[in-house]
Biotite code that builds the C-alpha atoms (Angstrom):
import biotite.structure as struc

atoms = struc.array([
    struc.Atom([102.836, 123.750, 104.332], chain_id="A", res_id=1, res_name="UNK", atom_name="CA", element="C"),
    struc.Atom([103.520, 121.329, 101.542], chain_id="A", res_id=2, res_name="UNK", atom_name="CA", element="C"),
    struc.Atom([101.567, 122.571, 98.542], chain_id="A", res_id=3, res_name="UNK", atom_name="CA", element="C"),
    struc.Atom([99.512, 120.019, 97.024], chain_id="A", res_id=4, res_name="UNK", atom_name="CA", element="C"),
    struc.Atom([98.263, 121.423, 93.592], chain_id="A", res_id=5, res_name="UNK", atom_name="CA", element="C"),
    struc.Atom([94.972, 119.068, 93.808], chain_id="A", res_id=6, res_name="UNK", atom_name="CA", element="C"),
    struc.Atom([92.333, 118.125, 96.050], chain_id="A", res_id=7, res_name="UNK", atom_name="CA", element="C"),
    struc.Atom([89.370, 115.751, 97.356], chain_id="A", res_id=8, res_name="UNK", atom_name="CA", element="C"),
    struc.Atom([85.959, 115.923, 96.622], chain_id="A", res_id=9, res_name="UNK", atom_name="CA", element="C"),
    struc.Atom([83.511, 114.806, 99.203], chain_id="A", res_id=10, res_name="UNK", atom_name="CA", element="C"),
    struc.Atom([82.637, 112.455, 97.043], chain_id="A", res_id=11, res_name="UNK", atom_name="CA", element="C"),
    struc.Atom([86.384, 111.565, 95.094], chain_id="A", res_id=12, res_name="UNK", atom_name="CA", element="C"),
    struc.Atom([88.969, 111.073, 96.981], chain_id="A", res_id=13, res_name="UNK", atom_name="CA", element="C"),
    struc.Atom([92.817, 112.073, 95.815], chain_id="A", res_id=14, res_name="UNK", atom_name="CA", element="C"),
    struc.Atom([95.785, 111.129, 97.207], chain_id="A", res_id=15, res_name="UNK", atom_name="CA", element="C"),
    struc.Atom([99.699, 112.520, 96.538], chain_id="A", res_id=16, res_name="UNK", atom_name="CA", element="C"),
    struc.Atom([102.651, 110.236, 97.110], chain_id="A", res_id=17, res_name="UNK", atom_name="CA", element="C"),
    struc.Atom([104.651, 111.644, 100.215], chain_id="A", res_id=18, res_name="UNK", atom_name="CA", element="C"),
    struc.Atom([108.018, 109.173, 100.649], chain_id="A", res_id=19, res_name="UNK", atom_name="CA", element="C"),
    struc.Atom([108.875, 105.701, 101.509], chain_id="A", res_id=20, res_name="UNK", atom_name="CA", element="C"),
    struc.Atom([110.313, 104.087, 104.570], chain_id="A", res_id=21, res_name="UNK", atom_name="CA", element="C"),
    struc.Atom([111.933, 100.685, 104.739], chain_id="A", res_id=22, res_name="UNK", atom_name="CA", element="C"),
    struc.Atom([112.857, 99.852, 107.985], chain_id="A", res_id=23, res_name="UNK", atom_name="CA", element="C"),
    struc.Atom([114.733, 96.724, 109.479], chain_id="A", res_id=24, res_name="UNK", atom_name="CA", element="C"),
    struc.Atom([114.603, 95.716, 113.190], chain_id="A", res_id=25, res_name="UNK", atom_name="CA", element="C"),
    struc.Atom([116.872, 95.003, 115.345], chain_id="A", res_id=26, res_name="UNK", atom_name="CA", element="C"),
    struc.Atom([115.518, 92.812, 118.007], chain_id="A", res_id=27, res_name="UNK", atom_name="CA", element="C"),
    struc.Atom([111.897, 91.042, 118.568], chain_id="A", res_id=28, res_name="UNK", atom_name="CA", element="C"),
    struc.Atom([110.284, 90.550, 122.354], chain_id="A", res_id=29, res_name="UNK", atom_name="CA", element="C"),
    struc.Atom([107.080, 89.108, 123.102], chain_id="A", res_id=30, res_name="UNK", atom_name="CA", element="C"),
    struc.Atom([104.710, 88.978, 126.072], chain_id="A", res_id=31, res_name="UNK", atom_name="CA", element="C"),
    struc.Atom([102.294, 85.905, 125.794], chain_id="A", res_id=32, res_name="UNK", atom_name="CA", element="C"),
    struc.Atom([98.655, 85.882, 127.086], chain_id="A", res_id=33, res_name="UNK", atom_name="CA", element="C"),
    struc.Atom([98.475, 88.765, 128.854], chain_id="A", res_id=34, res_name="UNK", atom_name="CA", element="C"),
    struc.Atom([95.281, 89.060, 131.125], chain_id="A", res_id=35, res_name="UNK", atom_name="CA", element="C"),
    struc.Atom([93.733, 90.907, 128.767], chain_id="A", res_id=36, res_name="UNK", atom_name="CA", element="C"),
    struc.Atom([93.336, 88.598, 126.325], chain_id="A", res_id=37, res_name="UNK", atom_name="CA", element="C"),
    struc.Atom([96.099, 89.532, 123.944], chain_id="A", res_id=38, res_name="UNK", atom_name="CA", element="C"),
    struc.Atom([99.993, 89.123, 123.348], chain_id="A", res_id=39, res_name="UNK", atom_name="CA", element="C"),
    struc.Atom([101.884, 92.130, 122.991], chain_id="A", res_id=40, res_name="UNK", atom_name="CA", element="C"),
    struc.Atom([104.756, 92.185, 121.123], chain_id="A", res_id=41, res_name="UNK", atom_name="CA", element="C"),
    struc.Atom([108.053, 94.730, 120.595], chain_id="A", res_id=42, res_name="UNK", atom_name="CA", element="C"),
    struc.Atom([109.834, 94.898, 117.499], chain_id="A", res_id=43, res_name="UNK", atom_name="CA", element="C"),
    struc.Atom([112.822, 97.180, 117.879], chain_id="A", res_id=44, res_name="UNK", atom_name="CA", element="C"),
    struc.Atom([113.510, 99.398, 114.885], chain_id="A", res_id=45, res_name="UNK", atom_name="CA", element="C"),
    struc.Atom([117.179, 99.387, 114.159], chain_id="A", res_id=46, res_name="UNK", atom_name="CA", element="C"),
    struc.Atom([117.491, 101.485, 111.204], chain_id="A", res_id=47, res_name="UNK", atom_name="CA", element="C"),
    struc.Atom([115.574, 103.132, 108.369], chain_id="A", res_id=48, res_name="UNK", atom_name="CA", element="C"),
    struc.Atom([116.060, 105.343, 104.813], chain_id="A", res_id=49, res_name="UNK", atom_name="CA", element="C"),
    struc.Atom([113.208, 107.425, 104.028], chain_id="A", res_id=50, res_name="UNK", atom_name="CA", element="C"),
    struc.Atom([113.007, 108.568, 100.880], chain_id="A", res_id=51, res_name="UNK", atom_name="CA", element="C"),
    struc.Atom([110.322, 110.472, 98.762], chain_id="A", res_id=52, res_name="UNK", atom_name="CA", element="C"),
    struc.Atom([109.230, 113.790, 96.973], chain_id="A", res_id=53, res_name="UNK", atom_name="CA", element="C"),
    struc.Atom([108.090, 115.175, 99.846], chain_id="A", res_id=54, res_name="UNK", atom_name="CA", element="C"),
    struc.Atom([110.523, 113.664, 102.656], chain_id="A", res_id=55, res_name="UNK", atom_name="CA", element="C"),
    struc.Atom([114.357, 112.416, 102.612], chain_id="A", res_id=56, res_name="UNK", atom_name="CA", element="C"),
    struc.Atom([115.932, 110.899, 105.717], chain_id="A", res_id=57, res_name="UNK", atom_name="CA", element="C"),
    struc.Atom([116.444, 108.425, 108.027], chain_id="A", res_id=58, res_name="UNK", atom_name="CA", element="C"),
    struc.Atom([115.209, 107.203, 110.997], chain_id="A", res_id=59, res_name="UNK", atom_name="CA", element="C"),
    struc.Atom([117.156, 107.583, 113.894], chain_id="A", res_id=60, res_name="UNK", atom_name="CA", element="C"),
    struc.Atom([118.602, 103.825, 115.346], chain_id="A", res_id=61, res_name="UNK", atom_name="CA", element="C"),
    struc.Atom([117.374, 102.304, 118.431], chain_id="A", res_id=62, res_name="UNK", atom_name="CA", element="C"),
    struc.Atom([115.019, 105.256, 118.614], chain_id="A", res_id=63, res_name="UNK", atom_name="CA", element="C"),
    struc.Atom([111.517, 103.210, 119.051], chain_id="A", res_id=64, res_name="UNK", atom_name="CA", element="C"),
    struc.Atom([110.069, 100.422, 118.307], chain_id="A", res_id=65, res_name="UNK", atom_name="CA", element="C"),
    struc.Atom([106.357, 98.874, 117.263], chain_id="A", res_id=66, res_name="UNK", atom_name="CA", element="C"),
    struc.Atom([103.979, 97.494, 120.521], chain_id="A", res_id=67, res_name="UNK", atom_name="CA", element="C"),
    struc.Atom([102.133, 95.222, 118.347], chain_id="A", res_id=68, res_name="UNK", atom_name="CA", element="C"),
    struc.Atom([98.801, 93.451, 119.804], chain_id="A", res_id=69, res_name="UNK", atom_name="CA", element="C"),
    struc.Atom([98.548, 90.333, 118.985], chain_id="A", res_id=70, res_name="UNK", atom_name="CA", element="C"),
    struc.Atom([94.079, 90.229, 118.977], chain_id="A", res_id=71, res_name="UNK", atom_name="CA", element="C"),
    struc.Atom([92.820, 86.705, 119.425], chain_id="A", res_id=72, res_name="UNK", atom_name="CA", element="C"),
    struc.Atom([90.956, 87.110, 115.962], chain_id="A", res_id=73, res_name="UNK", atom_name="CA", element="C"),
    struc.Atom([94.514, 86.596, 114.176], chain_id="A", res_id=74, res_name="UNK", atom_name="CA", element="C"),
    struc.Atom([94.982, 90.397, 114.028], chain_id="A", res_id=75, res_name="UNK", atom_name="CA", element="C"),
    struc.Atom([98.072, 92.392, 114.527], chain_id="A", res_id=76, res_name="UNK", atom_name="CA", element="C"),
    struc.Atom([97.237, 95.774, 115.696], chain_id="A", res_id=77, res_name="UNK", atom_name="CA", element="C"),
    struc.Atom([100.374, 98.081, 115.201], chain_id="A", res_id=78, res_name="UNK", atom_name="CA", element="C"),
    struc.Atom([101.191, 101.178, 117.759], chain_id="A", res_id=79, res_name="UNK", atom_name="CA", element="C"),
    struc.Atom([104.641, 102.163, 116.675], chain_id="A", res_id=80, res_name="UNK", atom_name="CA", element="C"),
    struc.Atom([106.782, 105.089, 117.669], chain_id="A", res_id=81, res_name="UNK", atom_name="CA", element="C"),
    struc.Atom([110.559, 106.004, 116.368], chain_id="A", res_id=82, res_name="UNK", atom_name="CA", element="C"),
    struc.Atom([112.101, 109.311, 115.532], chain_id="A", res_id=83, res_name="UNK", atom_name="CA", element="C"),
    struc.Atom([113.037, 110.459, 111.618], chain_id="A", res_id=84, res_name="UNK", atom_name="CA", element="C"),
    struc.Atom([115.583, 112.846, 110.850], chain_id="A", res_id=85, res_name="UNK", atom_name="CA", element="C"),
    struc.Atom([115.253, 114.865, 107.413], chain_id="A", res_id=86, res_name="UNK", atom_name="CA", element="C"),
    struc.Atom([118.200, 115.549, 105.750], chain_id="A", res_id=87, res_name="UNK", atom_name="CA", element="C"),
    struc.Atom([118.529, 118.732, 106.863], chain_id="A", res_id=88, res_name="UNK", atom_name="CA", element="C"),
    struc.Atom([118.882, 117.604, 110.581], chain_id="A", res_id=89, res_name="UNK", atom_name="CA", element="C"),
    struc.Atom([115.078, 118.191, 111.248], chain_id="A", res_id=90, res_name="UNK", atom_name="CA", element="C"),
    struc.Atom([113.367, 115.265, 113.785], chain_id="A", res_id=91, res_name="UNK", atom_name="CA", element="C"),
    struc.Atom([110.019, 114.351, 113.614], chain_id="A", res_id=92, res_name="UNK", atom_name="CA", element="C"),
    struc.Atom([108.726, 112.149, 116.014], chain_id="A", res_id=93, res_name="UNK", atom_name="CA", element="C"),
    struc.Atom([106.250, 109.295, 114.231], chain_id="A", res_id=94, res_name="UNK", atom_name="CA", element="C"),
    struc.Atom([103.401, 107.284, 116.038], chain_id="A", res_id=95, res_name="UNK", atom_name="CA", element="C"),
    struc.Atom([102.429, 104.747, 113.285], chain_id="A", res_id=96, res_name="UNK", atom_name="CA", element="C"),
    struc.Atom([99.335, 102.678, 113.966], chain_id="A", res_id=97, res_name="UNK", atom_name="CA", element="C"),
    struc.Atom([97.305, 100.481, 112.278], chain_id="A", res_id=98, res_name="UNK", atom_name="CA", element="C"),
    struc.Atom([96.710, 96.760, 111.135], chain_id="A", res_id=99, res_name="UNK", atom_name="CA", element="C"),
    struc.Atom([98.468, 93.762, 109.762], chain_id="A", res_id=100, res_name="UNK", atom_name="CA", element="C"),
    struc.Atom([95.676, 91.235, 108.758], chain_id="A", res_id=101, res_name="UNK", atom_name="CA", element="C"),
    struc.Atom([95.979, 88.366, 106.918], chain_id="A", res_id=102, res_name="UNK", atom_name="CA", element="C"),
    struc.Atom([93.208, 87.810, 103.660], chain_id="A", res_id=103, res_name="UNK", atom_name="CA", element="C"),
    struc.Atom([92.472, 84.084, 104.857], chain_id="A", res_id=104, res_name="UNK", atom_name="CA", element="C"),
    struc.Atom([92.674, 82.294, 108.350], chain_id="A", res_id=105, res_name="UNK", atom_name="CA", element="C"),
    struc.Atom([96.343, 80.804, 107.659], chain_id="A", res_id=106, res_name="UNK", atom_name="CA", element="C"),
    struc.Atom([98.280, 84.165, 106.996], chain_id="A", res_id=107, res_name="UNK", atom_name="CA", element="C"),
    struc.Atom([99.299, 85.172, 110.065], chain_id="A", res_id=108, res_name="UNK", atom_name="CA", element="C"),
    struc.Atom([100.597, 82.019, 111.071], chain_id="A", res_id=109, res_name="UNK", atom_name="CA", element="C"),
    struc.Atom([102.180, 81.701, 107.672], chain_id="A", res_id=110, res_name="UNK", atom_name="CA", element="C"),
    struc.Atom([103.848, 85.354, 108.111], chain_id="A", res_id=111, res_name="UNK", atom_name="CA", element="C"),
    struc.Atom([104.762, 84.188, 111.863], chain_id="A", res_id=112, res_name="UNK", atom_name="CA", element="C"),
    struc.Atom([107.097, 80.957, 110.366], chain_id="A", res_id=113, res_name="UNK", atom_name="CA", element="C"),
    struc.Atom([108.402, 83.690, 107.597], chain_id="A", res_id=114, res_name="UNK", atom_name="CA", element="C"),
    struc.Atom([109.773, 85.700, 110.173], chain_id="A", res_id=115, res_name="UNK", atom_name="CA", element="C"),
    struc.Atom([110.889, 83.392, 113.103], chain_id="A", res_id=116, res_name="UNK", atom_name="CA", element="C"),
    struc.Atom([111.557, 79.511, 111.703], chain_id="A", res_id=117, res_name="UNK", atom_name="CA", element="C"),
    struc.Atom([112.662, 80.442, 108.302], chain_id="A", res_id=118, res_name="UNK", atom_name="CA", element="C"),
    struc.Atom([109.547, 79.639, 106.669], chain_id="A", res_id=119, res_name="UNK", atom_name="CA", element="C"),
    struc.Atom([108.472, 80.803, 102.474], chain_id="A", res_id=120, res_name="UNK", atom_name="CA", element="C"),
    struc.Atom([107.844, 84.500, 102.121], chain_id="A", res_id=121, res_name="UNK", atom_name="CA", element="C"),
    struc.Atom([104.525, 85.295, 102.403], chain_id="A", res_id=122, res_name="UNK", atom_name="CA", element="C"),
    struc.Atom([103.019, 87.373, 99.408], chain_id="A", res_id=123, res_name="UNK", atom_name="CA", element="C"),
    struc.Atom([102.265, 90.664, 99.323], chain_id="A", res_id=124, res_name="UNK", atom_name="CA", element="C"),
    struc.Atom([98.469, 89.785, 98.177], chain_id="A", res_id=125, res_name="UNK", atom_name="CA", element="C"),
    struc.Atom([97.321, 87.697, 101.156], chain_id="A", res_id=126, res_name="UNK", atom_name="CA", element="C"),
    struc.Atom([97.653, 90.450, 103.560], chain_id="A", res_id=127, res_name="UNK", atom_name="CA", element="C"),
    struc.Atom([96.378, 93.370, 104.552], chain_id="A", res_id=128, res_name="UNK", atom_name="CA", element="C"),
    struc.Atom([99.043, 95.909, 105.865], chain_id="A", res_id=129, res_name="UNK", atom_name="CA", element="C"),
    struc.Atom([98.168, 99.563, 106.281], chain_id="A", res_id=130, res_name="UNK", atom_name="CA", element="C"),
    struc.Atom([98.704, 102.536, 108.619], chain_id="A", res_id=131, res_name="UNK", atom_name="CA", element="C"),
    struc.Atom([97.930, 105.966, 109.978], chain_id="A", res_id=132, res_name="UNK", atom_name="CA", element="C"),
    struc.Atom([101.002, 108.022, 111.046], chain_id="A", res_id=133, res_name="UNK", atom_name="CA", element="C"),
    struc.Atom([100.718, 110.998, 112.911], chain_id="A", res_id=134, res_name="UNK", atom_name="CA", element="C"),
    struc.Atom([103.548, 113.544, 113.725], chain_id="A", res_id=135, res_name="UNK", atom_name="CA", element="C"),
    struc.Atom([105.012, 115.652, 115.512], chain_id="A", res_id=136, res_name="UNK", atom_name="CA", element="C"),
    struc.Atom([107.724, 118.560, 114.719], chain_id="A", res_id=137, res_name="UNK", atom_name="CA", element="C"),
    struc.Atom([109.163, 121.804, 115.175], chain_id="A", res_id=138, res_name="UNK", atom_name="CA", element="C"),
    struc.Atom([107.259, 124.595, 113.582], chain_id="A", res_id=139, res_name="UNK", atom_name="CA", element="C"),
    struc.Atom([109.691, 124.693, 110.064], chain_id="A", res_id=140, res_name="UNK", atom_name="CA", element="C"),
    struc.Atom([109.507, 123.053, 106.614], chain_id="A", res_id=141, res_name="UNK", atom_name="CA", element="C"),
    struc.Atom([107.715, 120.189, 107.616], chain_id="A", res_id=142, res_name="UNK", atom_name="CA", element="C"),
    struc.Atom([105.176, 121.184, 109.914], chain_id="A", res_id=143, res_name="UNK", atom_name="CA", element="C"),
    struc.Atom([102.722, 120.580, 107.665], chain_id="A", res_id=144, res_name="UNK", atom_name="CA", element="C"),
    struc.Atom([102.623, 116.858, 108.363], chain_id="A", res_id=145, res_name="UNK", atom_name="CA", element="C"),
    struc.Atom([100.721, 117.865, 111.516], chain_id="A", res_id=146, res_name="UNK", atom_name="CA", element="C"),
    struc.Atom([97.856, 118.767, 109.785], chain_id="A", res_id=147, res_name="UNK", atom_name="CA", element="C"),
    struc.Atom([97.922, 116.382, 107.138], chain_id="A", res_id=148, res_name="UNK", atom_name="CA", element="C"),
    struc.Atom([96.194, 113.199, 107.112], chain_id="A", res_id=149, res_name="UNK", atom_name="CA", element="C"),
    struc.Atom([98.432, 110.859, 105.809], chain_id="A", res_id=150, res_name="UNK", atom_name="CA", element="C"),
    struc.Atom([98.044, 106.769, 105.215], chain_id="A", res_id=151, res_name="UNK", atom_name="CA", element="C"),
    struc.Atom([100.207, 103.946, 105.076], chain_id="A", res_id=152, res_name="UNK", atom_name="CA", element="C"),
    struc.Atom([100.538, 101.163, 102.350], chain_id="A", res_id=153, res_name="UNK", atom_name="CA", element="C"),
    struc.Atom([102.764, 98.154, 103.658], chain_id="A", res_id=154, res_name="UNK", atom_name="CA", element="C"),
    struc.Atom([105.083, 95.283, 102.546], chain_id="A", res_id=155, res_name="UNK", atom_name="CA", element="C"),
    struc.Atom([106.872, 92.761, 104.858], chain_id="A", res_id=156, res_name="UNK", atom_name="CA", element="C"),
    struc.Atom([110.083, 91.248, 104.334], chain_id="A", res_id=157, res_name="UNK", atom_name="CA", element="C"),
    struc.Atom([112.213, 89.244, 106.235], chain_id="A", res_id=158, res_name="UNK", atom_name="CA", element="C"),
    struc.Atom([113.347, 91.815, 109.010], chain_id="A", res_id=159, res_name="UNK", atom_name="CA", element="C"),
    struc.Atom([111.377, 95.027, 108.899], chain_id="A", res_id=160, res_name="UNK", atom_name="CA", element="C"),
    struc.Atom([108.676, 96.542, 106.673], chain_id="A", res_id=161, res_name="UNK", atom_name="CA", element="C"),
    struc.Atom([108.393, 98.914, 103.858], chain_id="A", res_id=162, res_name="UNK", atom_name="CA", element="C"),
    struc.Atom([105.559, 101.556, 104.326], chain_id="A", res_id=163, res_name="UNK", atom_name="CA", element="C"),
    struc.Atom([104.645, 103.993, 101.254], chain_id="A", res_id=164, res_name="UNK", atom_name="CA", element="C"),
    struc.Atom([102.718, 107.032, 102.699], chain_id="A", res_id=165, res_name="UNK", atom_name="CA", element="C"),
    struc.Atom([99.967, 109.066, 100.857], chain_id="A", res_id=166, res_name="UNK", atom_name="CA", element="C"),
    struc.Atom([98.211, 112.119, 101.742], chain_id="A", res_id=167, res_name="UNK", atom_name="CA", element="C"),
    struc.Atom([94.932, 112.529, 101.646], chain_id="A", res_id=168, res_name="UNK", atom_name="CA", element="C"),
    struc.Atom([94.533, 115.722, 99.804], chain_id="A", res_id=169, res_name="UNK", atom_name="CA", element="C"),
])
């Protein structure tokens, strides 16, 4: 297990930088309306360097992707999936979910024409983008990220995101 040389209190909270991805993607696909009131969305990752004091790698190409909902109250909820590989060859397989909100009615929209009509970058203060990964991996030197609860602080660009990850000590 990764030592962590603090810890929370019930009533204080800690958290210890783990490592950051950036990730690009490589293509976008989009279901419209479905019957259950939402549009679901892929976003294929395409490539990714993780890097961090606790975790240095990539993630593996073309190995997953994020199955975004689109919610009807101008919320993206995030269900992603995609492999890492340390640098020592070790794979851990990521499910990253969570939320991409935007801090006033007109983000999302705003973050939509960023992305697909070459609209201006949206700022990293009018939205709302975090996560919480889970993982799975051989028993080894980074098993312990199975029984860590870790959380996700993210930034959009262009094509991908950037997602620093904390763990809840």
């Amino acid at each position: 297990m990764a030592y962590f040389a603090e810890t929370s209190l019930p009533d204080a909270p800690r958290f210890e930088f783990l490592f950051e991805i950036a990730l690009t993607w490589r293509d976008v696909q989009t279901i419209h309306d479905t019957p259950a009131g939402f549009g679901r969305g892929a976003t294929y990752v395409d490539a990714g360097i993780i890097r961090g004091p606790h975790l240095n790698g990539r993630i593996v190409p073309q190995s997953g992707a994020d199955w975004a909902q689109f919610r009807p109250d101008k919320v993206l909820g995030l269900d992603a999936r995609y492999m890492l590989e340390a640098d020592d060859g070790t794979l851990i397989l990521m499910r990253n979910v969570g939320y991409l909100a935007g801090r006033a009615p007109d983000v999302l929209p705003r973050i939509q024409k960023w992305m697909f009509e070459d609209g201006p970058e949206v700022p990293f203060e009018d939205y709302y983008l975090r996560t919480t990964p889970t993982f799975e991996v051989s028993a080894g030197p980074y098993d312990w990220l199975t029984r860590t609860v870790v959380v996700g602080i993210g930034s959009r660009q262009k094509t991908g995101n950037t997602i620093r990850y904390f763990a809840l000590l």
